[in-house]
BANU-548381 format. One record per residue (C-alpha): residue number from 1; residue in three letters; chain; x, y, z. Coordinates in nm, 3 decimals. Example, Ala and Ser with C-alpha at 12.3 -4.5 7.8 and 13.67 -1.06 7.14 Angstrom:
// BANU-548381
R   num   residuo   cadena         u         v         w
R     1       ala        A     1.230    -0.450     0.780
R     2       ser        A     1.367    -0.106     0.714
//
This chain:
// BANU-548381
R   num   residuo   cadena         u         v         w
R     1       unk        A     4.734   -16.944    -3.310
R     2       unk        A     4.766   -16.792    -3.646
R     3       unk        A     4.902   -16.943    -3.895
R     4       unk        A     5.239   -16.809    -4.111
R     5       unk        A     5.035   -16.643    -4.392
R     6       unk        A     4.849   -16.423    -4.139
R     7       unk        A     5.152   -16.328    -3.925
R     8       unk        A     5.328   -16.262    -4.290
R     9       unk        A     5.079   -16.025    -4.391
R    10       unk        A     5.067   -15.856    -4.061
R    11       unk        A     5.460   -15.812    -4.088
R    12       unk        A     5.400   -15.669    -4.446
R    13       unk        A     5.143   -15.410    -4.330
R    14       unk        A     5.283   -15.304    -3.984
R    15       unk        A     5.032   -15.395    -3.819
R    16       unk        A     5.212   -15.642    -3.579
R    17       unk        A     5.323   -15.593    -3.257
R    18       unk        A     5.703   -15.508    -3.174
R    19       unk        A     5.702   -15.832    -2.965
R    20       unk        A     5.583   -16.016    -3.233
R    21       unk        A     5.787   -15.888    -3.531
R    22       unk        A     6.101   -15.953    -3.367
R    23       unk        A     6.042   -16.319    -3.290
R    24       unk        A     5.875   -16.312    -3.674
R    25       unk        A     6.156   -16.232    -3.820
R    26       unk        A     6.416   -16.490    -3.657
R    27       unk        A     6.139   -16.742    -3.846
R    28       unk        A     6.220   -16.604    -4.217
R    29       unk        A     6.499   -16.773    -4.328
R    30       unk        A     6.613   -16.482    -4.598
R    31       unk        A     6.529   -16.180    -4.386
R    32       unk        A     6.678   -15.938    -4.677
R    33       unk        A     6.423   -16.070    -4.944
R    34       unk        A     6.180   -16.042    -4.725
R    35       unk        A     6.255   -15.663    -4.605
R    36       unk        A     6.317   -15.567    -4.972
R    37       unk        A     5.976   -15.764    -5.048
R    38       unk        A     5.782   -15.558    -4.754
R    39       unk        A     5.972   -15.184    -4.892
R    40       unk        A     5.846   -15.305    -5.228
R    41       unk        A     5.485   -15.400    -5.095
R    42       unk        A     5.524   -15.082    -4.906
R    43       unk        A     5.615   -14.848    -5.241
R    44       unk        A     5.339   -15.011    -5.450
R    45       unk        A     5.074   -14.906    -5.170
R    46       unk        A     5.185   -14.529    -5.161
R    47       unk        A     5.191   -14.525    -5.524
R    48       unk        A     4.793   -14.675    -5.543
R    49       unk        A     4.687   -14.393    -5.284
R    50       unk        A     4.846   -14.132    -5.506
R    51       unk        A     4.705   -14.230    -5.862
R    52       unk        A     4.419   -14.422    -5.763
R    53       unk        A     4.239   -14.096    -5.619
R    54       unk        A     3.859   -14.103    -5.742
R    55       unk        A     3.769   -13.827    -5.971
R    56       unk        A     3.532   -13.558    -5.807
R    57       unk        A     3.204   -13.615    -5.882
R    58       unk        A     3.046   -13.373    -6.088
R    59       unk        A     2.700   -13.220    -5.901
R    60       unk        A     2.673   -13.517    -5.637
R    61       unk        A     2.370   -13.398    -5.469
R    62       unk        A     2.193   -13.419    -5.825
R    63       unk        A     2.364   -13.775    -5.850
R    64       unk        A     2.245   -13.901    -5.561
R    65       unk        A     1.885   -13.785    -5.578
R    66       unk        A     1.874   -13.948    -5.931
R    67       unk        A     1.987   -14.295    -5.772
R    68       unk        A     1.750   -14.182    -5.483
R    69       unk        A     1.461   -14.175    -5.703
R    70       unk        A     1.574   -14.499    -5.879
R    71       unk        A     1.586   -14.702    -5.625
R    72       unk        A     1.237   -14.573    -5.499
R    73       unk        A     1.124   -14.658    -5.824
R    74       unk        A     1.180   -15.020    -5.839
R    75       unk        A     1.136   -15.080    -5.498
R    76       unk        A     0.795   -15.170    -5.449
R    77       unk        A     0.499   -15.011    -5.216
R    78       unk        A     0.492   -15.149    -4.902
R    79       unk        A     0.154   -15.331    -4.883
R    80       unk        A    -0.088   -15.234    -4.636
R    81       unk        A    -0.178   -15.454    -4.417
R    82       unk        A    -0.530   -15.584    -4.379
R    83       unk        A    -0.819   -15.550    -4.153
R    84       unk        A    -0.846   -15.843    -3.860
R    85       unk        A    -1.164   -15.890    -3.984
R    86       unk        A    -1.268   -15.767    -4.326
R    87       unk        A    -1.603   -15.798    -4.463
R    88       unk        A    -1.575   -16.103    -4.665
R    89       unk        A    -1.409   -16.333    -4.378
R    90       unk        A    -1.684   -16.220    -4.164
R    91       unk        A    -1.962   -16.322    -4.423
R    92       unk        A    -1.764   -16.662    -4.498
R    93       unk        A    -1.760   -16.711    -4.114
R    94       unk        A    -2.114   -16.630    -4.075
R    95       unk        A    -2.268   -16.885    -4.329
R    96       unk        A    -2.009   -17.110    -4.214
R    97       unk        A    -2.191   -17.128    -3.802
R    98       unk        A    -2.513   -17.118    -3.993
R    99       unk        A    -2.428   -17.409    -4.187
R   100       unk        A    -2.297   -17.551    -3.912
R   101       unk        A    -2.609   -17.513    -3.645
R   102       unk        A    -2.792   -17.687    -3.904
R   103       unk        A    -2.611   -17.985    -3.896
R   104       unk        A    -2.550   -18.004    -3.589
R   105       unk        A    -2.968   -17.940    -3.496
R   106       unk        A    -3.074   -18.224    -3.764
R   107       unk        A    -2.813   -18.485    -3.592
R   108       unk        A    -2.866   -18.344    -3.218
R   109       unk        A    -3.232   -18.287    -3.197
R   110       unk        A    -3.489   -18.566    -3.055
R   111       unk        A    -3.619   -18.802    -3.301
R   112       unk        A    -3.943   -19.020    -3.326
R   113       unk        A    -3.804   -19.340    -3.297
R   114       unk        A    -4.134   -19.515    -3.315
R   115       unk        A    -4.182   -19.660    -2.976
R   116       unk        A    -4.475   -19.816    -2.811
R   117       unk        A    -4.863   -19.680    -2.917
R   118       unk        A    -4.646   -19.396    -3.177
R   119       unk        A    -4.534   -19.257    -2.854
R   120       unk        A    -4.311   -18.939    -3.004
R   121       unk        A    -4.048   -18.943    -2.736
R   122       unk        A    -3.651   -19.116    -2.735
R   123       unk        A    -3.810   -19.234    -2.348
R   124       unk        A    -4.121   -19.317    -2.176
R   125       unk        A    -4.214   -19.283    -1.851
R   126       unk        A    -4.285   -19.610    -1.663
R   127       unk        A    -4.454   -19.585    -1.310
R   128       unk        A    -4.231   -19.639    -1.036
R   129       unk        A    -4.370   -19.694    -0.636
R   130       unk        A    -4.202   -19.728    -0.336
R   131       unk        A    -4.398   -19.797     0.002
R   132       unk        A    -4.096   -19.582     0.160
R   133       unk        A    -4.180   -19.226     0.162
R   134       unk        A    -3.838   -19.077     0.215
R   135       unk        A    -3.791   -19.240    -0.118
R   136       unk        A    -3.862   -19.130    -0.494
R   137       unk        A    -3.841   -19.388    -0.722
R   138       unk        A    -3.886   -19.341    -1.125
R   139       unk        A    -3.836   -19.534    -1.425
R   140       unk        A    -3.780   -19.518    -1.813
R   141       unk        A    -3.803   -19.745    -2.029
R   142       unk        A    -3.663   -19.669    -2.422
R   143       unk        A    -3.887   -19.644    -2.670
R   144       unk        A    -3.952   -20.030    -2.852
R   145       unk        A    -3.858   -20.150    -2.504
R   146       unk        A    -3.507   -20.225    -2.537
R   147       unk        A    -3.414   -20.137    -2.209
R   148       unk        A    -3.524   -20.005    -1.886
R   149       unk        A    -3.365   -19.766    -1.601
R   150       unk        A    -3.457   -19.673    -1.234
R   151       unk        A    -3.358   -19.421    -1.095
R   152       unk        A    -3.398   -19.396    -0.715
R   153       unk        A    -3.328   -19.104    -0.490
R   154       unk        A    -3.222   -19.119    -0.126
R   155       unk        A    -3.163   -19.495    -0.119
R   156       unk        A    -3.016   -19.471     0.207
R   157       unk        A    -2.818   -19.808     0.294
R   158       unk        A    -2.910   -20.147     0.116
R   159       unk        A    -2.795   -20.455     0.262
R   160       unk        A    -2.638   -20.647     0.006
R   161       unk        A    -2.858   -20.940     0.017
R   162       unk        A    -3.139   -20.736    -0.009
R   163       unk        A    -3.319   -20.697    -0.305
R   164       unk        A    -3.554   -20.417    -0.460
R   165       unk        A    -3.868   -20.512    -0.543
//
């Protein structure tokens, strides 16, 4: 619901509604002030459209292209935008996987870790039998002999209380 001040300056500019301005008014308590009030608001408006006209502007279309040409002046170039992948990003990227595939081959690639008789491998290869045939059996042991795995293919089933020897 609007408040008094908005329904007052509705009244004053005619812009409410017949059904409205009648109720209004039984509001106001001096309803003469307040009509000479609205003929005065009313006189001062017609008086402001008649003296208040703008002067004619003198050659607007040269005006306008002035301001025009001011306001292209101190705006500034849209910048272009650039290229997904310029030159110097592709460079910077380039070095940057080379440097990369370096480090990554020094810490990644197989190392002499000194095992048994200066073998030059991380593993050797132990000999593995089994008197099975439908087996295949093999073993490595790491190099210094710190550990040892087998590695047996088509084991079949083994009996829990069997062991492999």
């Amino acid at each position: 619901m609007k408040n008094f001040e908005e329904r007052y300056t509705a009244w004053m500019d005619g812009t409410m509604e017949a059904s409205e301005t009648d109720a209004f008014e039984r509001e106001i308590d001096d309803l003469e002030a307040a009509r000479r009030d609205r003929a005065d608001w009313s006189k001062l408006g017609g008086l402001m459209r008649e003296c208040l006209v703008p002067e004619p502007m003198p050659h607007p279309d040269f005006v306008n292209s002035q301001v025009l040409d001011a306001i292209r002046r101190e705006t500034p170039a849209p910048r272009e935008r650039p290229a997904l992948f310029p030159i110097r990003r592709l460079v910077f990227g380039g070095a940057f996987l080379v440097v990369l595939a370096a480090v990554a081959t020094a810490f990644l690639l197989p190392r002499d870790f000194g095992g048994p008789e200066g073998a030059v491998y991380a593993s050797q290869v132990i000999s593995a039998q089994s008197p099975d045939p439908k087996l295949s059996a093999y073993a490595f042991q790491a190099p210094g002999g710190k550990g040892t795995v087998l590695w047996i293919e088509n084991p079949g089933f083994i009996p829990a209380g069997q062991s492999l020897k």
